[in-house]
C-alpha positions in Angstrom: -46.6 37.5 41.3 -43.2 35.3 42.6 -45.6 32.8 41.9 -46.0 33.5 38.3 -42.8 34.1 37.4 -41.6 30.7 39.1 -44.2 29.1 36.8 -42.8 31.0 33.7 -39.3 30.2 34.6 -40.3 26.3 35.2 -41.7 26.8 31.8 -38.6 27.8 30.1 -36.2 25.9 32.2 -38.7 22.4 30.9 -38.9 24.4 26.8 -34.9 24.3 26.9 -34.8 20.9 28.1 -36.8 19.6 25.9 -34.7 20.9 23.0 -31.6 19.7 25.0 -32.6 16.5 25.1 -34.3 16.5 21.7 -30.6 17.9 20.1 -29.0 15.0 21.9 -31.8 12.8 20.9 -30.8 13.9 17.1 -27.3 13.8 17.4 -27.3 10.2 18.5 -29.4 8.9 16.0 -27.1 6.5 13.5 -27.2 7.2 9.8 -25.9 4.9 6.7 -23.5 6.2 4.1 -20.8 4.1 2.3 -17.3 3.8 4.5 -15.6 5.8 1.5 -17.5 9.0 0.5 -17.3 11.7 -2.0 -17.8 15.5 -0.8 -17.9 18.0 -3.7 -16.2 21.3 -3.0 -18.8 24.2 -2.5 -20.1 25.9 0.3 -22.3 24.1 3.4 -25.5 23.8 2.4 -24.6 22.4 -1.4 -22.9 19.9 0.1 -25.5 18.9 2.3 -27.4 19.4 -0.7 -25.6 16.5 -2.7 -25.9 14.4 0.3 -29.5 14.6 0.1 -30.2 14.0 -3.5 -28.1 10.4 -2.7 -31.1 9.6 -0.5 -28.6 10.4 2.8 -30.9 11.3 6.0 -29.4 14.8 6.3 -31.2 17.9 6.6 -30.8 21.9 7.3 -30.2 21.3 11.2 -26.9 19.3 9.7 -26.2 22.6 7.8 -26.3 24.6 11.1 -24.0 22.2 13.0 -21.3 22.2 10.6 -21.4 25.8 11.0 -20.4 25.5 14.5 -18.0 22.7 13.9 -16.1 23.8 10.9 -15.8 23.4 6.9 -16.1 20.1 6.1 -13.6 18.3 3.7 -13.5 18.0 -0.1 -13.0 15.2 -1.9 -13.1 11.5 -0.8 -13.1 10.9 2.8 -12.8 7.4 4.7 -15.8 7.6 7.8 -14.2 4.6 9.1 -17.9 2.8 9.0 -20.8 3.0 7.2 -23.0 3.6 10.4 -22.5 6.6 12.5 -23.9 8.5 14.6 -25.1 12.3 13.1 -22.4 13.4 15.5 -19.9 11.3 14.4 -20.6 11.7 10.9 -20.8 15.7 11.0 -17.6 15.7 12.7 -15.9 12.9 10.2 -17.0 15.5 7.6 -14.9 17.9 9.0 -11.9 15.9 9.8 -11.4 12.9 7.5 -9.9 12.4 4.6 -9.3 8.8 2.4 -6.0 7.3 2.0 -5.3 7.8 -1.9 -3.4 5.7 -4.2 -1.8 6.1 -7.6 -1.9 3.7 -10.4 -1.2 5.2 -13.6 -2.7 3.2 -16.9 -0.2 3.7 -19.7 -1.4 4.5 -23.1 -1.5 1.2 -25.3 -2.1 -1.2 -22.2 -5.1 -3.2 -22.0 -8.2 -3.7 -19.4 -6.6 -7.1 -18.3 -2.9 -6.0 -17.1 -4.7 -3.0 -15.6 -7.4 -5.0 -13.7 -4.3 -6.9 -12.6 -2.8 -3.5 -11.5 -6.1 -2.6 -9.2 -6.7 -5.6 -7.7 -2.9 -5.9 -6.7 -2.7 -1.7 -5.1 -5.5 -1.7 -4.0 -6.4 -5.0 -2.4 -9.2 -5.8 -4.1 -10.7 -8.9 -6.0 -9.3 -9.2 -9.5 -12.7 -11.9 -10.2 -15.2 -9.3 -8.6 -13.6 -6.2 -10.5 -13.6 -8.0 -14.2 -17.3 -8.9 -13.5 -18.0 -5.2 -12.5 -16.9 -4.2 -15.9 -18.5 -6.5 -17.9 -21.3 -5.1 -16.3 -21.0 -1.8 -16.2 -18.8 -1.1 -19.4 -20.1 0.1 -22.9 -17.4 -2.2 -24.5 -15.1 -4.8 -23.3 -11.8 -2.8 -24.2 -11.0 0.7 -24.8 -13.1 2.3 -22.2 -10.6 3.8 -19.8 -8.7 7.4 -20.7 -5.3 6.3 -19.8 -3.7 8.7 -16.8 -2.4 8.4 -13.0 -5.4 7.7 -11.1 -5.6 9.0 -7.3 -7.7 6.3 -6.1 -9.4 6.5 -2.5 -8.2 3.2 -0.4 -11.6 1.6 0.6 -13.7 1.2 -2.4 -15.4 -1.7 -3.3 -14.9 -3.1 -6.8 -18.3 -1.9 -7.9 -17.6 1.5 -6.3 -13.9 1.7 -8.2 -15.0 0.4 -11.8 -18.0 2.6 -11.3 -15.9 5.8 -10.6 -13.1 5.2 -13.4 -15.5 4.3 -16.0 -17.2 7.5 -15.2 -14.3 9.9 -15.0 -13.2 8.4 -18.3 -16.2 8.4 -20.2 -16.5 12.1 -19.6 -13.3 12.6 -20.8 -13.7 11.2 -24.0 -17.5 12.6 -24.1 -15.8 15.9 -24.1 -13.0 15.4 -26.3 -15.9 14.0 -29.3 -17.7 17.3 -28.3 -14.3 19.6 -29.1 -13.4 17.7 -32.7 -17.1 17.0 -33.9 -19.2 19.3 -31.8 -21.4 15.9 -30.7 -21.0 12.4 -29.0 -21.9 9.0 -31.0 -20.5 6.5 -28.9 -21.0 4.0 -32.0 -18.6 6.1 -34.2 -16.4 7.3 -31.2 -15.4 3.3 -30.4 -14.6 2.8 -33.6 -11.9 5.3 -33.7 -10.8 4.3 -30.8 -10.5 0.4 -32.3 -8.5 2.2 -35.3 -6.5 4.4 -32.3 -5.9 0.8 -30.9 -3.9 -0.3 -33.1 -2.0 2.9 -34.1 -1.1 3.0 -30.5 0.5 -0.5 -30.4 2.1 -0.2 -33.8 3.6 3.6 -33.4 6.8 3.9 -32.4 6.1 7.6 -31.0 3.8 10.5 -30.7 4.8 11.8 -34.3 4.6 8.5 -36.2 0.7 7.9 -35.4 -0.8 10.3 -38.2 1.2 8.1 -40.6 0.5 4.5 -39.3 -3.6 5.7 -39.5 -2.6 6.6 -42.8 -1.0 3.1 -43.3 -4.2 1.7 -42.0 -7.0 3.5 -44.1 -4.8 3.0 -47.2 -4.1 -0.7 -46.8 -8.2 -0.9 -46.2 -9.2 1.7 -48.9 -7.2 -1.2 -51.6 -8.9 -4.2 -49.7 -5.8 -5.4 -48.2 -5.7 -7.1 -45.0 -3.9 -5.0 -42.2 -1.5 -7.7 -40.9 -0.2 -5.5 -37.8 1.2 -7.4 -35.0 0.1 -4.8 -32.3 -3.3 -6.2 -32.9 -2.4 -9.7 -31.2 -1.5 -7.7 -28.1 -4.6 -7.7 -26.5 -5.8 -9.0 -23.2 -3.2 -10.9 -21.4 -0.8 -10.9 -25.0 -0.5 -7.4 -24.4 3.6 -7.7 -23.6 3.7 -11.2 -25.5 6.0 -10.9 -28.7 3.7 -11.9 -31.8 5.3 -15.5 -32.9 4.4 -17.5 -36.3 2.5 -19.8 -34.3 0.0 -17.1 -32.9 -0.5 -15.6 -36.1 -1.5 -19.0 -37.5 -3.5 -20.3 -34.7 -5.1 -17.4 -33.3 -8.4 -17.0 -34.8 -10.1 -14.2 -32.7 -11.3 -11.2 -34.1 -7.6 -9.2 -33.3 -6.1 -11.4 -35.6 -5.5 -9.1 -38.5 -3.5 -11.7 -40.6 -6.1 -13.6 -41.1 -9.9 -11.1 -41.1 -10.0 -7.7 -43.0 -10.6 -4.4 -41.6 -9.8 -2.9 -37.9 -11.0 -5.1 -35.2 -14.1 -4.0 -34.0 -13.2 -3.8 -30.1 -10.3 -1.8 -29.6 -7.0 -3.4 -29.0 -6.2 -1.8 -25.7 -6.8 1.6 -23.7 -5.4 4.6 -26.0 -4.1 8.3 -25.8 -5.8 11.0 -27.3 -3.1 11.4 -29.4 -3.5 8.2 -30.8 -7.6 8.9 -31.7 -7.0 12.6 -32.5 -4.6 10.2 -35.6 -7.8 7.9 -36.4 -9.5 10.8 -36.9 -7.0 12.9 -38.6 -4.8 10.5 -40.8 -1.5 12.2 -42.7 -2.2 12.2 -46.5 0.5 10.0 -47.7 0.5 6.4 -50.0 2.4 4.3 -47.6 1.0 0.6 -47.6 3.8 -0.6 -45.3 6.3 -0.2 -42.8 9.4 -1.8 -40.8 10.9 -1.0 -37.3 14.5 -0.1 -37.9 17.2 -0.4 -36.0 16.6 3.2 -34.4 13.4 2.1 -33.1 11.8 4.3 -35.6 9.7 2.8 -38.8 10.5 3.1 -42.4 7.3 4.0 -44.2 7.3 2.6 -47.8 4.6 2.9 -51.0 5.6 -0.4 -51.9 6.5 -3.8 -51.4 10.0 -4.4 -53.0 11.3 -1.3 -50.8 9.6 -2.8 -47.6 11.5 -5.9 -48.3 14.6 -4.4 -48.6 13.9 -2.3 -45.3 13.4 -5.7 -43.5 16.4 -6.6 -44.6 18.1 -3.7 -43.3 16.3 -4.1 -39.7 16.9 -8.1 -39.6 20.9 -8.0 -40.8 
């Protein structure tokens, strides 16, 4: 009988050292994640489902750890490497959190000056990041929803083009779907060339209704649009718009020389600025002159304008 029981006893002791061993086995193994990784919000096993649907080796056991370990974090987190062990990695999930950084794209700038931007704040390589939106892009300008981006310290320059372009495409996806209840991204770029310009030409919020109006009318007679803002693009974007560009220039932008909006968008734009290329005030202005406020005097015709110029250049 003392026997018997010894035996049964050896038997447990040997089952719960097996498991022992095996939990320790598990815990040690490494697993591969990126150094910088997302976690949505939700509750344990949702995020271990996301981390499973990326191909991540992480199962239901992982779901019962963090239950003894804690809630993990939300958001981006910085593991510190991409190998871990499943210890180390459960326990990162718990604890870390990325280093974030603000760079704010202001409406009316373009993807060159903010390329620039990245690459300087967050240490990356400007080369590297304009080949990852070449590639990943729908367009070469236009594509990001300008905004102050808190941007996790530690992407790559795939990772970061990959996450703006994604976070701004939604945007705008969503915006199409609120004004015309569908998203074409044809049509929806070529407001956004025609919100381009209105957003380098405007003066303020309250003047871009009237400039798209400008622009439709001045196209609706066949006239070319001969808007300076449109020679701010790419590295011009802060360069004043001289005689000698407007003669020499001969890229699509210039619209001195080739009718119509520019098919690529000028620069990055507001909503406000696209929510005027769709919605144009109803007026017959064909031109119009910064004046000395800062402000532009809109005018139906061209002895007025003239006079107006004047005015601004006296």
């Amino acid at each position: 009988m003392k026997i018997n029981k010894l035996t049964i006893l050896e038997y447990i002791f040997e089952i719960i050292l097996i498991v022992a061993l095996s939990f320790i086995y598990y815990l040690n193994k490494s697993i591969e994640t990126p150094q910088i990784l997302y976690i949505p919000k939700g509750s344990i096993n949702q995020i271990i489902t996301h981390l499973e649907q990326r191909n991540y080796d992480v199962c239901k056991l992982d779901a019962l750890i963090l239950r003894l370990i804690g809630s993990p974090q939300s958001g981006w987190i910085d593991l510190g490497t991409t190998r871990n062990t499943k210890a180390d990695f459960l326990y990162k999930l718990t604890t870390a959190k990325a280093a974030l950084e603000n760079v704010t794209l202001i409406p009316g700038e373009t993807t060159y000056i903010f390329l620039n931007q990245l690459a300087t704040n967050l240490h990356l390589d400007r080369k590297k990041l304009e080949n990852e939106f070449k590639k990943q892009a729908p367009i070469q300008e236009g594509v990001f929803v300008p905004n102050t981006y808190k941007l996790p310290v530690g992407l790559n320059e795939h990772q970061l083009i990959n996450l703006l372009l994604k976070i701004s495409l939604l945007k705008m996806k969503n915006f199409s779907i609120k004004i015309f209840g569908t998203y074409n991204q044809t049509k929806w770029f070529h407001y956004v060339a025609v919100a381009s310009i209105i957003q380098k030409e405007s003066a303020n919020k309250k003047e871009m209704p009237i400039v798209s109006s400008v622009i439709y009318n001045r196209i609706k007679k066949g006239m070319k649009l001969q808007m300076d803002g449109s020679l701010n693009y790419g590295k011009y974007s802060h360069v004043k718009v001289s005689s000698k560009r407007i003669k020499n220039d001969n890229t699509l932008y210039n619209t001195y020389k080739y009718k119509g909006v520019p098919k690529i968008p000028v620069c990055n734009v507001s909503f406000e600025a696209i929510h005027a290329a769709i919605f144009p005030a109803k007026t017959n202005y064909l031109y119009f002159m910064r004046s000395k406020k800062g402000t532009h005097d809109f005018t139906c015709n061209y002895s007025t304008h003239l006079k107006n110029i004047r005015r601004a250049t006296k």
